[in-house]
C-alpha positions in Angstrom: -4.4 -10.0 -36.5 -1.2 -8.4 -35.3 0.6 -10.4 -32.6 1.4 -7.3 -29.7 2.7 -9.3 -27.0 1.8 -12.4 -24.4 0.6 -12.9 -20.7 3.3 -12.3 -18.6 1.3 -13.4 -15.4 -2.1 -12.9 -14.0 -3.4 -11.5 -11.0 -6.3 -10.7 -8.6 -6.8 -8.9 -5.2 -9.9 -10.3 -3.4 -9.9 -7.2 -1.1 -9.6 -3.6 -2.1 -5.9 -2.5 -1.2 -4.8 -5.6 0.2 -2.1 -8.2 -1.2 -3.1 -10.1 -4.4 -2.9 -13.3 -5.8 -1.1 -14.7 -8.7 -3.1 -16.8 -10.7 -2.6 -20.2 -13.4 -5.8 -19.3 -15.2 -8.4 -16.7 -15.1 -11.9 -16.0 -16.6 -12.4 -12.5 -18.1 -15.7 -11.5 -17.7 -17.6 -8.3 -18.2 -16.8 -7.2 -14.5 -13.2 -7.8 -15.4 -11.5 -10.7 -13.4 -13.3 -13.9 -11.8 -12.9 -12.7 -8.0 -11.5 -9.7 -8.2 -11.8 -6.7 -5.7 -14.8 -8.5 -4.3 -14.5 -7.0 -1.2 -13.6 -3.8 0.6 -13.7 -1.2 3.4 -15.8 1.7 3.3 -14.4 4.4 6.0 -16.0 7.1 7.0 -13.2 9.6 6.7 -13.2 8.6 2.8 -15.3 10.7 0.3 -18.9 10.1 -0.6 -17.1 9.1 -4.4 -14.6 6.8 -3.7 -15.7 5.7 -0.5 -13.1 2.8 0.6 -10.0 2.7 3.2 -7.2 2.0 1.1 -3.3 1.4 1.7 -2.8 5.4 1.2 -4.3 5.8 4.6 -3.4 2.6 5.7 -0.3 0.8 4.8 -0.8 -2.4 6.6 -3.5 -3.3 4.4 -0.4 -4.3 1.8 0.7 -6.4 4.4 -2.5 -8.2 4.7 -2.7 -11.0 2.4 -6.3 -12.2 1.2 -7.4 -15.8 0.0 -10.2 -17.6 -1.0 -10.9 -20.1 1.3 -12.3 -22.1 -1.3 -9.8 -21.2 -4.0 -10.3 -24.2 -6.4 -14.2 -23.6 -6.0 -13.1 -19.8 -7.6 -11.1 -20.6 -10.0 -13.7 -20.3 -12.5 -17.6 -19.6 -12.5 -19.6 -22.8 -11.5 -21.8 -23.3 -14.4 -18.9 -21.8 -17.3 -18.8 -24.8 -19.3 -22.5 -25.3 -19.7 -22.7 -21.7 -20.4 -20.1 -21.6 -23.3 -21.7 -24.8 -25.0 -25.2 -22.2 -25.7 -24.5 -20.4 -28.5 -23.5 -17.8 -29.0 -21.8 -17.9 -25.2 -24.0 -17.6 -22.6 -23.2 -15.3 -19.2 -22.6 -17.7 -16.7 -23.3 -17.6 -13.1 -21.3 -16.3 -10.5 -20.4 -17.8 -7.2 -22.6 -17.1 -4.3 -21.5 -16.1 -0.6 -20.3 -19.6 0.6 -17.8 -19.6 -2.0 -16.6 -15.8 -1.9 -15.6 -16.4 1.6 -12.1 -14.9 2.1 -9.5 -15.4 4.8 -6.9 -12.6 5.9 -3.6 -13.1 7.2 -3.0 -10.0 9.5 0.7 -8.4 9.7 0.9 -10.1 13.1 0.5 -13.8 12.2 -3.6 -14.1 12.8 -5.6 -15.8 9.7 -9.1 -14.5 10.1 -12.6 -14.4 8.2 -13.0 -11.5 6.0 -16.1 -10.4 8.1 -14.4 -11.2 11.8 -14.6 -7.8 13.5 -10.8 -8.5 14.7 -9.7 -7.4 11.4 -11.6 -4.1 11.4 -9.5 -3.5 14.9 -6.7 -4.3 13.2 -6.6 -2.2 10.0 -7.8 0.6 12.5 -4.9 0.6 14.6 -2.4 3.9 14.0 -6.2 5.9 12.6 -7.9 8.7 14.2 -10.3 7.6 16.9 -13.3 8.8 15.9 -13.0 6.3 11.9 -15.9 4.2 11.3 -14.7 1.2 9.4 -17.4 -1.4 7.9 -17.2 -4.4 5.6 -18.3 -4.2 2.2 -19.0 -7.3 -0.3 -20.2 -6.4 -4.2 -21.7 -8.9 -6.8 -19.1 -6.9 -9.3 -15.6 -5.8 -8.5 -15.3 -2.3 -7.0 -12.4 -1.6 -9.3 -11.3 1.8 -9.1 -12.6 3.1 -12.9 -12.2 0.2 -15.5 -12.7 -3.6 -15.0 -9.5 -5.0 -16.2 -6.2 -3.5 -15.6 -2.8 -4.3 -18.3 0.8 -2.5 -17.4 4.0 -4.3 -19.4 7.4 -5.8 -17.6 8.8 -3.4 -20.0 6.9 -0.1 -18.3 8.3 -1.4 -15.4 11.6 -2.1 -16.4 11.7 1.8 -18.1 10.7 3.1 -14.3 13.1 1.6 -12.7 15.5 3.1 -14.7 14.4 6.5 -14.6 13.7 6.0 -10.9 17.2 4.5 -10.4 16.1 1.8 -7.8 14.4 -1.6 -8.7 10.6 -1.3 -8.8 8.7 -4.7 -7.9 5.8 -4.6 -10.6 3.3 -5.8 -7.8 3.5 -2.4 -6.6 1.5 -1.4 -9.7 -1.4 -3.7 -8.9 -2.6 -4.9 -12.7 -4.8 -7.9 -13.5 -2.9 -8.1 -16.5 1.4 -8.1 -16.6 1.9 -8.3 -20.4 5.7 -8.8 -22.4 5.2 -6.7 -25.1 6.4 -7.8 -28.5 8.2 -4.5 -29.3 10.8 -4.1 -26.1 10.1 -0.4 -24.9 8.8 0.9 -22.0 5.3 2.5 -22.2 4.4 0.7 -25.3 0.9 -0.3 -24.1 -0.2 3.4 -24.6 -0.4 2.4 -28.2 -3.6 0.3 -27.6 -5.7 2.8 -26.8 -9.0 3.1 -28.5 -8.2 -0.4 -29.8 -9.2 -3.8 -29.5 -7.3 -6.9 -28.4 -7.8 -10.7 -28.5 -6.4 -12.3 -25.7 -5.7 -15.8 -26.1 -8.3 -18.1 -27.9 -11.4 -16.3 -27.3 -11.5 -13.0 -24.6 -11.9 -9.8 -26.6 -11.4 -6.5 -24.7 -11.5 -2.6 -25.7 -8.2 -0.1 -24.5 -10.2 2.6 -23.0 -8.1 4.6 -21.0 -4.5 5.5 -19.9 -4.1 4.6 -16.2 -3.8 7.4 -14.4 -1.9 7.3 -10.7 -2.0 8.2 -7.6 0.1 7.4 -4.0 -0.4 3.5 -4.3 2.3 2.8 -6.2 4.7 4.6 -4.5 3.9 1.7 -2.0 6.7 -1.2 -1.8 4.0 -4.0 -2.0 5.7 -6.3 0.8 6.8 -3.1 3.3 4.7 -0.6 2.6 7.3 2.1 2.7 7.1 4.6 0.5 9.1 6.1 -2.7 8.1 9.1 -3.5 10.5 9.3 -6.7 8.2 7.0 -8.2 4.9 9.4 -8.5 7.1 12.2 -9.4 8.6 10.6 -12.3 5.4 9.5 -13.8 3.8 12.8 -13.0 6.6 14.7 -14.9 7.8 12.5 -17.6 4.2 10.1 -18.4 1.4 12.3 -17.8 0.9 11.5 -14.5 -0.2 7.8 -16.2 1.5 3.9 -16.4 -0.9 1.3 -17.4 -4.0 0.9 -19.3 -7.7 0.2 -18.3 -9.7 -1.9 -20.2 -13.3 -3.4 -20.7 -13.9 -6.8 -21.7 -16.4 -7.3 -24.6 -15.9 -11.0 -25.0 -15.6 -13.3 -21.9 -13.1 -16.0 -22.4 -10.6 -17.8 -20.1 -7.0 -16.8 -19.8 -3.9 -18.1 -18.9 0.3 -17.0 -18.5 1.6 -17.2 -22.0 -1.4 -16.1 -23.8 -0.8 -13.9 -27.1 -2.2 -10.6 -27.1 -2.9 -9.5 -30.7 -4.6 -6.8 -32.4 -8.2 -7.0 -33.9 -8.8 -3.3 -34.7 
């Protein structure tokens, strides 16, 4: 196996468009990462598709932030270690409703529960009257196409440049921040159609390019736009930064973690 590059950091976003977390350790599973994109809000102005309020519409959901309020509880599946002790690995059990309880703190100071109606007022303040917001909680992440989501400091470090400001790389919302081993921007693109060992045992297949849209024109703290940003990966990268992958073997991973090819 080729060594490609290591972990830079690992994160997840409990709710659809709102602030993530950065994380010590993760489990890679088949629905991508443990607690991930749990939750969301379907709006009603939204297409039958992608049915979901997002920051595009409204920008204060980047200034929400979203915990677990059990976070040590979802760190990892309950039952992992009994399940990786039956050969060959067994699927292990995911946490229940109890433990996928999530608390919001609001732009205004307020911490409240994921399903408080307060917070539906609050992410419909500044929308059109007649929006009908509603809660939505998934047994698998309602990721936008791909489970697990890589983008490089490098591909970051190449946009700023060509953007000429300083892009914070939370603004491109991956699972995954990777350091590649050869130091150019965009590099990841290379993995495509391959297949990567991360860490000791998590395999996952490159399936796709990520292809972008007004989100990460987004600064991730403000919300105030850049528009430079989507213009310059719509001209110069195919209108793509990132890559989307599927996991095919679950396996724990952490910061620091080599990334190597296996095909």
């Amino acid at each position: 196996m080729t060594t490609v590059g290591r972990i830079e950091s690992l994160w997840r976003f409990p709710v659809k468009s709102m602030r993530g977390e950065e994380l010590r350790e993760a489990f890679a599973g088949f629905a991508g990462v443990y607690g991930d994109r749990v939750y969301a809000f379907r709006s009603s102005a939204a297409p039958k598709g992608f049915p979901y309020l997002t920051a595009r519409e409204q920008g204060r959901m980047l200034q929400c932030r979203a915990t677990y309020r059990h976070g040590a509880r979802m760190s990892m599946p309950p039952n992992l270690t009994e399940a990786e002790a039956i050969a060959p690995g067994a699927t292990p059990l995911y946490a229940g409703p109890p433990d996928l309880m999530v608390d919001v703190a609001t732009p205004g100071g307020e911490v409240l529960s994921i399903d408080d109606p307060r917070l539906i007022d609050v992410l419909s303040e500044g929308m059109r009257e007649d929006l009908e917001l509603s809660l939505l909680r998934s047994d698998r992440a309602l990721t936008d196409c791909r489970p697990l989501s890589l983008f490089s400091i490098q591909t970051r470090r190449q946009l700023s440049q060509e953007v000429g400001a300083e892009l914070d790389k939370r603004r491109f919302r991956a699972n995954v921040y990777v350091d590649l081993a050869e130091d150019e921007g965009f590099g990841e693109n290379a993995w495509v159609g391959r297949r990567l060992r991360i860490g000791d045992k998590a395999e996952i297949v490159v399936m796709d390019r990520d292809p972008r849209c007004k989100m990460i024109t987004l600064d991730p703290d403000t919300a105030e736009p850049n528009p430079e940003v989507i213009r310059r990966v719509a001209k110069d990268h195919d209108g793509t930064a990132g890559i989307y992958a599927a996991v095919l073997v679950e396996g724990t991973i952490r910061p620091g973690d080599v990334i190597a090819l296996v095909a």
